[in-house]
C-alpha positions in Angstrom: 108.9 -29.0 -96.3 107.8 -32.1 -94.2 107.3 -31.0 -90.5 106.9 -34.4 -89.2 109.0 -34.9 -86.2 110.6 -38.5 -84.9 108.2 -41.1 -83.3 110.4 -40.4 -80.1 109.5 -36.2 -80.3 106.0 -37.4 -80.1 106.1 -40.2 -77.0 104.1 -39.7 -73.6 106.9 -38.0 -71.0 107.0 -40.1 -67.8 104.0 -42.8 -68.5 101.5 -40.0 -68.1 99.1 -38.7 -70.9 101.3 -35.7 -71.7 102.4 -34.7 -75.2 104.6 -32.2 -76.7 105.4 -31.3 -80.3 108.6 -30.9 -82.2 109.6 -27.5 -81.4 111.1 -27.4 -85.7 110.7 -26.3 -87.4 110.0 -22.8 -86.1 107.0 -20.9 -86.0 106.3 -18.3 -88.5 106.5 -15.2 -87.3 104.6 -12.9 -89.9 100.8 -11.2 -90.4 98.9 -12.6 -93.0 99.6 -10.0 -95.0 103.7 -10.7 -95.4 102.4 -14.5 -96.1 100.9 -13.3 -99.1 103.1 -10.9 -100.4 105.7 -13.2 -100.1 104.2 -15.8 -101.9 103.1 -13.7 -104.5 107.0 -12.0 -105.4 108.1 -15.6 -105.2 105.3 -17.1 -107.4 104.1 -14.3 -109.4 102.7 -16.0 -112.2 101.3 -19.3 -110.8 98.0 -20.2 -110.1 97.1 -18.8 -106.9 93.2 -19.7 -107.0 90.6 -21.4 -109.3 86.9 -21.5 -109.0 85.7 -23.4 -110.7 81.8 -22.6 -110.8 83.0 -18.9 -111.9 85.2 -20.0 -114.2 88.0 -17.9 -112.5 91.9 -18.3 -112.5 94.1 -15.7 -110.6 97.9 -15.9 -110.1 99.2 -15.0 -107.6 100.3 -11.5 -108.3 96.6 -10.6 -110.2 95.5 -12.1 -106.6 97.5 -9.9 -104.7 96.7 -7.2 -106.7 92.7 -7.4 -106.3 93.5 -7.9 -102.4 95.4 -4.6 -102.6 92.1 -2.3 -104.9 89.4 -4.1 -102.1 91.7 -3.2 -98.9 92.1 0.7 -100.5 88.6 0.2 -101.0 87.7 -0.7 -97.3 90.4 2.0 -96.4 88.9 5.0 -98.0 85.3 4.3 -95.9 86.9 5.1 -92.5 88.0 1.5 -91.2 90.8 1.3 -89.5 92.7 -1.4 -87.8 90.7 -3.3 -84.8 87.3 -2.6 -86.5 85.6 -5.8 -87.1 84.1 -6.5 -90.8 81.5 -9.2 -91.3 81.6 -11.9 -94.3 78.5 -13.4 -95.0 77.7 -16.0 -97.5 79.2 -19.1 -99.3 82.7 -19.5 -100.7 83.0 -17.1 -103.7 85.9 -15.3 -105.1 84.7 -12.1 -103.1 85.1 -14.2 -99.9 88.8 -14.6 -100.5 89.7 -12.0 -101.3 87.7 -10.3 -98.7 89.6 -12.4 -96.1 93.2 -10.8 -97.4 92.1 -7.2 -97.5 90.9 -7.0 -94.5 94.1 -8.3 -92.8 95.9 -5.9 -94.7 94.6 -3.2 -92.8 94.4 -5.1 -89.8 90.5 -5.4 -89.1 89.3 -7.8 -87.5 87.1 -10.1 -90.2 84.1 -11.7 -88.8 82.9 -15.2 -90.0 79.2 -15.2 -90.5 77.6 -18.7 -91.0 75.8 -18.4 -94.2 73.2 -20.7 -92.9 72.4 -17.8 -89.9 68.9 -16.5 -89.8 67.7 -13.1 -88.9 68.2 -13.6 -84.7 71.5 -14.8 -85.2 73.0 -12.8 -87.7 72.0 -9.8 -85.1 73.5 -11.3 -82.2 76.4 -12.2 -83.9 77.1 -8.5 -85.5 75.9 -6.2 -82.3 78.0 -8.7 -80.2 81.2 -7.5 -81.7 80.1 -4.2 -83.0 80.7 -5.0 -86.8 81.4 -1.5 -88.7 80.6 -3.2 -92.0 79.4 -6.4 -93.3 80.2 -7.7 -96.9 77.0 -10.1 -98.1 76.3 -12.3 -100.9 72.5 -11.1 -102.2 71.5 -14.8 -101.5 72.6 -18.6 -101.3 70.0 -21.9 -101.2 67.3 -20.8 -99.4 69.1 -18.2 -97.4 68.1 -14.4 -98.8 70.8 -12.3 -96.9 70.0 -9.1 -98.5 66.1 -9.5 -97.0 67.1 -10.7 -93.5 69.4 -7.6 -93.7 66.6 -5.2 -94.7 64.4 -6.4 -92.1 66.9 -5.9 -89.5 67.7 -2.8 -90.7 64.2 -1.0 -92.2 66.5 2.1 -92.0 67.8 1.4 -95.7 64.6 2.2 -97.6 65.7 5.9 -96.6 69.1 5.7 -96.4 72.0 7.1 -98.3 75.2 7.2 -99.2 76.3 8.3 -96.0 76.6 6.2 -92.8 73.7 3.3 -91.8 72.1 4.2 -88.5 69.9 1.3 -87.8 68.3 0.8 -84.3 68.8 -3.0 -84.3 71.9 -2.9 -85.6 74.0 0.5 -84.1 77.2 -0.2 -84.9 76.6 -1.0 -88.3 77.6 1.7 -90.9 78.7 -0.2 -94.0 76.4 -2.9 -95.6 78.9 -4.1 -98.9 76.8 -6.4 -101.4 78.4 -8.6 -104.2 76.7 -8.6 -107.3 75.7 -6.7 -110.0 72.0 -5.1 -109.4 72.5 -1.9 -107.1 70.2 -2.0 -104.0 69.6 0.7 -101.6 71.3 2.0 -98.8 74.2 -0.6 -99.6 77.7 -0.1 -101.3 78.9 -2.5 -104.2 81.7 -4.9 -103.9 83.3 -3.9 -107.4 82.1 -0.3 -106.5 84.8 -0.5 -103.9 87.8 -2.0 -106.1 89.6 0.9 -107.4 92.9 1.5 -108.6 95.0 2.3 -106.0 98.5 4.2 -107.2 102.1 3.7 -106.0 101.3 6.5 -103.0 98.0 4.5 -101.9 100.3 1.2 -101.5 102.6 2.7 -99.6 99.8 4.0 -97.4 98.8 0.3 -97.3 101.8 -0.9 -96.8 102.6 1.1 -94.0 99.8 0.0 -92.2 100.7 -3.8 -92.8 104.2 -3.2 -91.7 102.1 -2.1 -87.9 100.6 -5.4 -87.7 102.1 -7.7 -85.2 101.4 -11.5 -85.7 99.5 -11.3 -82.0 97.1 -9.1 -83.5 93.8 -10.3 -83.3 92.6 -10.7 -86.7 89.5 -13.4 -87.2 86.4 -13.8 -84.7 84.6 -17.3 -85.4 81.4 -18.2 -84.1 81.3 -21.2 -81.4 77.9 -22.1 -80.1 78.1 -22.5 -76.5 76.1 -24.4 -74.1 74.5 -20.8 -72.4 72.5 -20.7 -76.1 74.3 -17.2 -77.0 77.3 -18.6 -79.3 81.0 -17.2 -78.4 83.0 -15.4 -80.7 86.8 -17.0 -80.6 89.1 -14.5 -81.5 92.6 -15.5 -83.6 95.6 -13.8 -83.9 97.4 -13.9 -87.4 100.1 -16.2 -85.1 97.1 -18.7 -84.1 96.1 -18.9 -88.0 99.3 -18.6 -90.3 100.7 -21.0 -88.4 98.1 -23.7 -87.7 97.3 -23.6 -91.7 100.9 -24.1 -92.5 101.9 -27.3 -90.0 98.2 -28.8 -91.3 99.8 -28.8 -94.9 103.3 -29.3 -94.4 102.3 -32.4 -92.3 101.1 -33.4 -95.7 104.4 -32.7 -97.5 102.6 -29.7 -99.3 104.6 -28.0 -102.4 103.9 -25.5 -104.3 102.9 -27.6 -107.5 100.2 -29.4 -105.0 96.6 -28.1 -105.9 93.8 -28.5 -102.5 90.3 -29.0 -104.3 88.4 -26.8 -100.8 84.7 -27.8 -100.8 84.4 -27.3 -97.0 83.2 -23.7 -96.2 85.2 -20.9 -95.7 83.4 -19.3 -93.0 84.9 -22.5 -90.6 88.7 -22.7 -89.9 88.4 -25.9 -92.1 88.7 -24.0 -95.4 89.7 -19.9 -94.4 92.9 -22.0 -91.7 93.3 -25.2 -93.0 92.6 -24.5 -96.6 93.2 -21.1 -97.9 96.1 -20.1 -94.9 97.8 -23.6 -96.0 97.9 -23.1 -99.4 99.3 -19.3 -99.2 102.1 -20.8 -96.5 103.2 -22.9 -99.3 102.4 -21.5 -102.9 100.2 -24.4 -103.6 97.1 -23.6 -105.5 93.8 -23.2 -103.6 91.0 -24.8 -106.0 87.2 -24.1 -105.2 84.6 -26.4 -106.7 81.6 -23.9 -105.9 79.7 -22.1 -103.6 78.7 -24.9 -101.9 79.7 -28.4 -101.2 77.9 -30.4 -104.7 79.3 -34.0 -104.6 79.5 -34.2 -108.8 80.5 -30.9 -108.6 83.8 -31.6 -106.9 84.4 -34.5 -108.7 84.4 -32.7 -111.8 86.8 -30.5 -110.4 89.4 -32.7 -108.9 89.2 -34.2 -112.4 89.6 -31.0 -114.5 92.2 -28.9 -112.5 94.4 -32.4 -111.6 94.1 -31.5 -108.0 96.3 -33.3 -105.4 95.0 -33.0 -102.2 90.7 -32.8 -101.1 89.3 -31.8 -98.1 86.0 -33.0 -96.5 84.3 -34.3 -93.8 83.2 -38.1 -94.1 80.0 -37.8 -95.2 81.4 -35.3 -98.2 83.8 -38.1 -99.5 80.9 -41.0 -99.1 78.8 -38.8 -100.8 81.3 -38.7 -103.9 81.5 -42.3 -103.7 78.2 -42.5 -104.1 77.8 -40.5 -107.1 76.2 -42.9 -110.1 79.2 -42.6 -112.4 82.3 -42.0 -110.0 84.5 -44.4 -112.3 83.9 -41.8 -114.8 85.9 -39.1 -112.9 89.8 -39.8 -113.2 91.0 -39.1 -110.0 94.6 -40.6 -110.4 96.3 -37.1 -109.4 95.2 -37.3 -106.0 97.3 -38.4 -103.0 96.2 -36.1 -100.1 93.7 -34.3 -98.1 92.7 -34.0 -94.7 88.8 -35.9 -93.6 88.0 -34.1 -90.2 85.0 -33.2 -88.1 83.2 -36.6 -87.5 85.0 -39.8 -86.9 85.8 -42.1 -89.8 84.1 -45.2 -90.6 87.3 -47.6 -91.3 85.4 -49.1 -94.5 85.1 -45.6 -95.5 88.7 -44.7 -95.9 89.7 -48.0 -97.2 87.4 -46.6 -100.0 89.0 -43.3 -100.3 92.7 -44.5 -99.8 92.1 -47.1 -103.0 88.8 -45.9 -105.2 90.1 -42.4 -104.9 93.8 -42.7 -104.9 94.1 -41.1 -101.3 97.1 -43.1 -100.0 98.2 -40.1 -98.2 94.8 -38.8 -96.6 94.9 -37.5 -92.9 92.7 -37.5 -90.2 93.2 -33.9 -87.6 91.1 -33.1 -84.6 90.9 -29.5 -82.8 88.8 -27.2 -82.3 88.0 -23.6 -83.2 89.2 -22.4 -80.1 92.5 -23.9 -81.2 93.0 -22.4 -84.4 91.7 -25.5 -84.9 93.9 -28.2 -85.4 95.9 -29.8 -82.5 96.6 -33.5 -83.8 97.3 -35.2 -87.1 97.9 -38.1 -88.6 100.9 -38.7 -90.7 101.1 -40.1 -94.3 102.3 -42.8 -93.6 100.6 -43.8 -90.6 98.9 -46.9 -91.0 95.5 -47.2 -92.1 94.3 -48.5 -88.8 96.0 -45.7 -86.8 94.1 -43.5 -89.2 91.0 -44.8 -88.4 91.3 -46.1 -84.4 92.9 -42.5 -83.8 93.7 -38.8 -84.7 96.7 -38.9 -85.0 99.6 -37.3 -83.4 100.1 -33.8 -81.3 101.1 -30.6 -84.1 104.3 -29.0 -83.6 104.4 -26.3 -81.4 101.7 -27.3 -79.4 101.3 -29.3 -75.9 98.3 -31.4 -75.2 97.7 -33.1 -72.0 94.3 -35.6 -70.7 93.5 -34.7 -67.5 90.8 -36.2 -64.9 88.0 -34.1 -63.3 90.2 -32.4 -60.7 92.8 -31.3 -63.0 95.7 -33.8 -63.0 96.9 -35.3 -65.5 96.2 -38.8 -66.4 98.6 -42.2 -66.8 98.9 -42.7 -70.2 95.8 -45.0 -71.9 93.4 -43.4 -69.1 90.5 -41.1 -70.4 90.1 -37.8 -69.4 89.9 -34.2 -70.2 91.9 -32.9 -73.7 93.9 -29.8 -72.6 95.9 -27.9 -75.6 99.0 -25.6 -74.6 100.5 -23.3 -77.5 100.4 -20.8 -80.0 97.2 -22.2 -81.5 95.4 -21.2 -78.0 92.8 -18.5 -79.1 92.9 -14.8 -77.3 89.5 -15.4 -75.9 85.9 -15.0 -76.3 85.2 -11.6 -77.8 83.8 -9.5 -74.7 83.6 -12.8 -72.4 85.8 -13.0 -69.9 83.6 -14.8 -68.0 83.9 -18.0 -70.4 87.1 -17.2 -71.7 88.4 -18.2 -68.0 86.4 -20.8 -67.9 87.8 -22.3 -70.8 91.4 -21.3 -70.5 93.6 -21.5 -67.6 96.7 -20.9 -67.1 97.5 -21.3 -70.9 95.6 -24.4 -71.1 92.4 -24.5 -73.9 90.3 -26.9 -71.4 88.4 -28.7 -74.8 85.5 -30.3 -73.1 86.4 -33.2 -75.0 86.8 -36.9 -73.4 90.3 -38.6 -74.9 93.1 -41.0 -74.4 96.7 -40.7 -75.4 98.6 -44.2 -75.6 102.2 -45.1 -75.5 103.3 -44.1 -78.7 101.6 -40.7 -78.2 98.6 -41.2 -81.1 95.3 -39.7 -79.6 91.9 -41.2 -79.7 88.2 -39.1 -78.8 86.0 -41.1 -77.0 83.3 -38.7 -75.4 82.3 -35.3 -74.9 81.8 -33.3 -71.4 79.8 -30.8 -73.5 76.3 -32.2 -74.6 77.6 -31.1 -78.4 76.4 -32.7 -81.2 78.4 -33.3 -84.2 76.6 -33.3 -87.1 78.4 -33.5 -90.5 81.4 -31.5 -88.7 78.9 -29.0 -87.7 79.2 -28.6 -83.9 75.4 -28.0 -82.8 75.2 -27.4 -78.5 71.4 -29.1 -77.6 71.0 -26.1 -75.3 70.6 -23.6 -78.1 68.4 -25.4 -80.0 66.8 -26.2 -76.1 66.5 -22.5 -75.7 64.8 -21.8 -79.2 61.9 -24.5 -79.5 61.0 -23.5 -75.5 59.9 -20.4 -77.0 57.0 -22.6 -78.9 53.7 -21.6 -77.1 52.8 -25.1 -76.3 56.1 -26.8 -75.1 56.6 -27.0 -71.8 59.8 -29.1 -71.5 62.3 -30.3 -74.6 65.8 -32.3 -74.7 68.0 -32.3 -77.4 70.0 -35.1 -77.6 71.9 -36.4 -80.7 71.6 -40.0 -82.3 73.8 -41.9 -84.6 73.5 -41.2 -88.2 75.6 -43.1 -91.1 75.6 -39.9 -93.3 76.3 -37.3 -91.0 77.6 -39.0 -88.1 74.9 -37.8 -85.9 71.5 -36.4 -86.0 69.5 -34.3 -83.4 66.7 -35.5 -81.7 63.8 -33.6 -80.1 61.4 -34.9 -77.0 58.7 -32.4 -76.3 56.2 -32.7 -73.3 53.8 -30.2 -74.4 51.6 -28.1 -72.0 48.5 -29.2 -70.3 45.8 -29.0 -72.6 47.9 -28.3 -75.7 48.8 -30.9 -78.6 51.6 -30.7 -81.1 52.6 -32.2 -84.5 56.5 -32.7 -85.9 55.7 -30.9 -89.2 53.6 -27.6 -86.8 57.5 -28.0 -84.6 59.4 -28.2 -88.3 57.5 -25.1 -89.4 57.8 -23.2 -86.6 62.0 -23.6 -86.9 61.4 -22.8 -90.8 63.6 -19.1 -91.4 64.3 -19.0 -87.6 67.5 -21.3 -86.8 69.7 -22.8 -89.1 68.8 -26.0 -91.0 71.1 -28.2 -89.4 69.8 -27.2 -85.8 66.0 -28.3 -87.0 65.7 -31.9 -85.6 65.8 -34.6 -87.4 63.6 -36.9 -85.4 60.9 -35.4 -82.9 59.0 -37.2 -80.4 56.2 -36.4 -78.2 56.7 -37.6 -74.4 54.1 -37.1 -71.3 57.1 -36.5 -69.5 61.4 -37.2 -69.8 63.6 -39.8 -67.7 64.8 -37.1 -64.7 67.3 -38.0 -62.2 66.9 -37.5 -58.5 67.6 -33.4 -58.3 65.9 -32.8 -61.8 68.1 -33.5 -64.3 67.4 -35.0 -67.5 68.9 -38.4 -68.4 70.0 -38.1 -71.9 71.2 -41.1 -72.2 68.0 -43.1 -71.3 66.4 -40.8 -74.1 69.2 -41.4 -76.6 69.0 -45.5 -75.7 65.6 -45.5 -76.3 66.0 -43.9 -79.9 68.4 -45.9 -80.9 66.3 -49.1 -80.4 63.2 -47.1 -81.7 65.0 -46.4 -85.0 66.9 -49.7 -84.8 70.5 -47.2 -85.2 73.8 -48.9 -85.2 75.8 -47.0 -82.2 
C-alpha cells in the first residue's frame, strides 16, 4: 500500500510553518502482538527473518512459534504485564525474538545500548526497576556477562531462586544466550519450552488485554542534565510509525530490508523490524554488527530490496575494495537517516547501488522516531536540501522562542503533534513537561518548513552531537571527564567529520599544578563510557572563551578547531 498523500495534503496552512499529514490511511489500531499473528496466518510459510552470520531462516509461522515457547518461558518466572525486561547486546536472533515475546505478555522491553559500560548499564536498569535482563555473554570489546557480575557480586552464591543484589534490587532474572551455563543466571534456550494448546490460550488471553496505548518499549535518550531519559512507547507510537516509514516506500510483502542498523535504536526494532511485520516483507540481518563487506555480501546473497543506514554506513560500502563485485541490481529502497547527506553521496547510492528509490526521514526517539520523509520520487535535490515531507497522522509546526508559530521559510523550533508523541520520560515528569506541552514533542531542533511543505534542519537548541546517528549530549560526557582528578574545567563541543558527520572535541584546563596527556584522558574513559562518547580530538587550554556571566562560548572553541584541523564546515 503507498501512503503518500497529494502535494496539496502536505502544503503550509495559511503561509505559516504549519504542517499536517494525510489523515489515510488510518491508523492501526492493534498490539504488536495482533501484528504478528496476523502476519504470520497470512504468510505462514514465507520468510519472515534471515541472519545471515547465523545462517538462520524462519518463516513466519516457525517465528511465531519461537516468540510463543520464549514468552511461556518469561511467563512461567513470575513477569507479568508492566514489568520492564532488559535486552542487552547486538542484533542476534535472540534479540528478535526477545522483542515479540515480551509484548506478548505485555512487559515493558527495555533497550540497553550494547556499547553501555558498567555506570550506565546500572543507571539504566535501577531507573526503571528491570525484573530481568536478557544479555549476550559478550560483543567487540564489551564483556556483558563481567560488567554484570561486578555489579552484581551476589551471583557467585546465588541460585536458582531470585537475584538479590544490593546495586541492582529490582533485579531478579539475569537470562544469558549461549551455550556455556554460568552461575546465578538462566539460559535463553533453557527458557524455550513447548508450550501446549492450554498454555496458548493462557498467552493469548493475556495478548487479547493489551491495548495499543500500553506502554511497551523504554529507549534510552541522553539528556543534557548527564543522567539519560528513558522514552516510553506505546505499541500505537511503534506499530504505527514502522508501518508509514515502509509504506512510504511502497513496501510489499516480496520486499526483503537488509537491517544493519542496531536494534536497540528505533532505527532497526521501529523502522526495521515493526515495518517489515506491518507488511510481510522479510527482515534480513547481515550480523551482529554493522561490517561494511558483510552487508554487501548479504544484499547480494538474499536479493534484498530495500537497505538501511546512516551515511557513513553506505560510504563505507562504497568504499569497500571490490564493491563492483557485489551485484546489487535487486535493490531500489532503503531509508539513510541520522546525519545529513552529502549530495555526492546519494548520487552514488541512487546509481552505483541501484537506490533510485532511497529516502531520507528525520525524528527523534521521542517521536517513535520518525516525523518526515521523503518520497520516492522526490527529486534528488529535495532529498538531499531537505527531509522530506511531514508522516501521516502527525502534525509538525516551527515555532520561535516564545512559542508562536513561524511564517513559512523562517527558522525556528520543530514541534511534533500525534500518535508518534512518546508517553513520557519513565519516572520524569519533571522533563517530560518540559518537553511536551500540550501535546506538542518540543524537539530542540532548529528547522524550516517552505512552501511546498518539505522540511529542512538547520541547527540544534540542544548542544547534541550527532555522531554517525548516535545522538551524544556534551554535558554527559562534560560530567564524566570532570570526575578526572586533575581537570578543573572541560567543554565538549562537536566538529565536522566526513565519516561520521561529526566528532567530539574535548578542551581541558587542568588544575593548578597538575599536567595532563590525551592518551592518560583516553585511558582514563577506557571501560567507563561508551566508545563513541571518548573524544576524538583533545586539547589542553590555560583557560576557555567565557562570555560575560560565565558561560562558555562554544562556538569560538569549535571555530578555532575547525581552522586547527583545517575541517570543511
Amino acid at each position: 500500500m503507498n501512503s503518500n498523500p497529494s502535494s496539496a495534503d502536505l502544503r503550509p496552512r495559511n503561509a505559516l510553518s504549519y504542517v499536517k499529514g494525510a489523515q489515510v490511511p488510518p491508523l492501526l489500531d492493534v498490539a504488536i502482538p495482533t501484528l504478528l499473528r496476523a502476519v504470520a496466518r497470512r504468510f505462514p510459510y514465507r520468510a519472515a527473518a534471515v541472519f545471515h552470520s547465523h545462517d538462520i531462516i524462519w518463516s513466519w509461522a516457525e517465528f511465531a512459534r519461537k516468540v510463543d515457547a520464549f514468552a511461556y518461558g518469561l511467563f512461567k518466572l513470575g513477569l507479568k504485564k508492566g514489568d520492564r525486561v532488559g535486552m542487552w547486546g547486538p542484533n542476534s536472533p535472540e534479540w528478535l525474538v526477545t522483542q515479540f515475546a515480551t509484548a506478548r505478555l505485555g512487559l515493558v522491553l527495555v533497550n540497553i545500548n550494547p556499547a553501555y559500560r558498567v555506570s550506565e548499564l546500572e543507571y539504566a536498569l535501577n531507573k526503571v526497576s528491570c525484573r530481568a535482563i536478557v544479555t549476550a555473554e559478550q560483543f567487540k570489546s564489551s564483556n556483558y556477562l563481567a560488567m554484570l557480575k561486578s555489579l552484581a557480586p551476589e551471583l557467585a552464591a546465588h541460585g536458582s531462586g531470585h537475584l538479590h543484589a544490593a546495586k541492582l534490587p529490582h533485579l531478579e532474572f539475569i537470562i544469558k544466550t549461549g551455550n556455556d551455563p554460568e552461575t546465578g543466571m538462566l539460559r535463553f534456550e533453557d527458557l524455550n519450552g513447548a508450550p501446549d494448546a492450554q498454555d496458548i490460550a493462557a498467552l493469548d488471553a493475556i495478548a487479547a488485554a493489551l491495548h495499543p496505548d500500553d506502554a511497551i518499549n523504554i529507549q534510552f535518550t541522553s539528556g543534557t542534565t548527564g543522567s539519560p531519559k528513558g522514552a516510553t512507547l506505546t505499541h500505537r507510537n511503534i506499530v504505527n510509525n514502522g508501518y508509514f516509514t515502509v509504506a512510504t516506500m511502497a513496501f510489499a510483502p516480496d520486499d526483503r530490508l537488509c537491517i544493519p542498523v542496531p536494534l536497540y535504536h528505533c532505527f532497526g526494532m521501529v523502522m526495521g523490524v515493526l515495518g517489515c511485520v506491518s507488511t510481510g516483507a522479510t527482515m534480513v540481518f547481515p550480523g551482529e554488527g554493522f561490517d561494511p563487506r558483510v552487508t554487501l555480501e548479504t544484499v547480494a546473497r538474499e536479493r534484498c530490496t530495500a537497505l538501511y543506514g546512516v551515511p557513513s554506513m553506505f560510504a563505507a560500502m562504497l568504499d569497500v575494495a571490490n564493491f563492483n563485485s557485489y551485484d546489487l541490481k535487486s535493490l531500489r529502497a532503503g531509508v539513510m537517516a541520522g546525519a545529513p547527506c552529502p549530495v555526492e553521496l546519494m548520487k552514488r547510492v541512487n546509481s552505483e547501488m541501484h537506490m533510485s528509490e532511497v529516502t531520507i526521514c528525520y525524528g527523534m526517539t521521542e517521536t517513535s522516531p520518525v516525523s518526515f520523509q521523503s518520497a520516492i520520487d522526490d527529486p534528488l535535490e529535495r532529498r538531499v536540501s531537505t527531509v522530506g515531507r511531514v508522516h501521516p497522522h502527525v502534525e509538525v509546526k516551527i515555532v520561535d522562542g516564545d512559542g508562536h508559530t513561524v511564517p513559512v521559510g523562517v527558522a525556528g523550533e520543530i514541534c511534533t503533534r500525534g500518535y508518534s508523541v512518546m508517553l513520557g520520560y519513565w519516572d520524569d515528569d519533571r522533563r517530560t513537561r518540559e518537553a511536551v506541552k500540550d501535546g506538542w514533542m518540543h524537539t530542540g531542533d532548529l528547522g524550516v518548513i517552505d512552501e511546498e511543505g518539505y522540511g529542512s534542519i538547520v541547527g540544534r537548541l540542544k548542544d547534541m552531537v550527532i555522531r554517525g546517528g548516535e545522538n551524544i549530549y556534551p554535558r554527559e560526557v562534560e560530567e564524566f571527564l570532570i570526575k578526572y582528578p586533575k581537570i578543573r574545567e572541560v567543554q565538549v563541543f562537536g566538529v565536522p567529520d566526513d565519516h561520521f558527520g561529526e566528532e567530539l572535541c574535548a578542551w581541558i584546563v587542568c588544575r593548578e599544578g597538575q599536567s595532563a596527556d590525551e592518551d592518560e584522558i583516553r585511558a582514563f574513559c577506557k571501560d567507563k563510557i561508551s566508545h563513541y562518547k571518548v573524544p576524538k580530538y583533545i586539547r589542553f587550554r590555560q583557560e576557555l572563551p567565557m562570555t560575560a556571566t560565565g558561560k562558555a562560548q562554544k562556538y569560538k572553541m569549535r571555530d578555532e578547531m575547525i581552522a586547527e584541523l583545517g575541517l570543511k564546515t
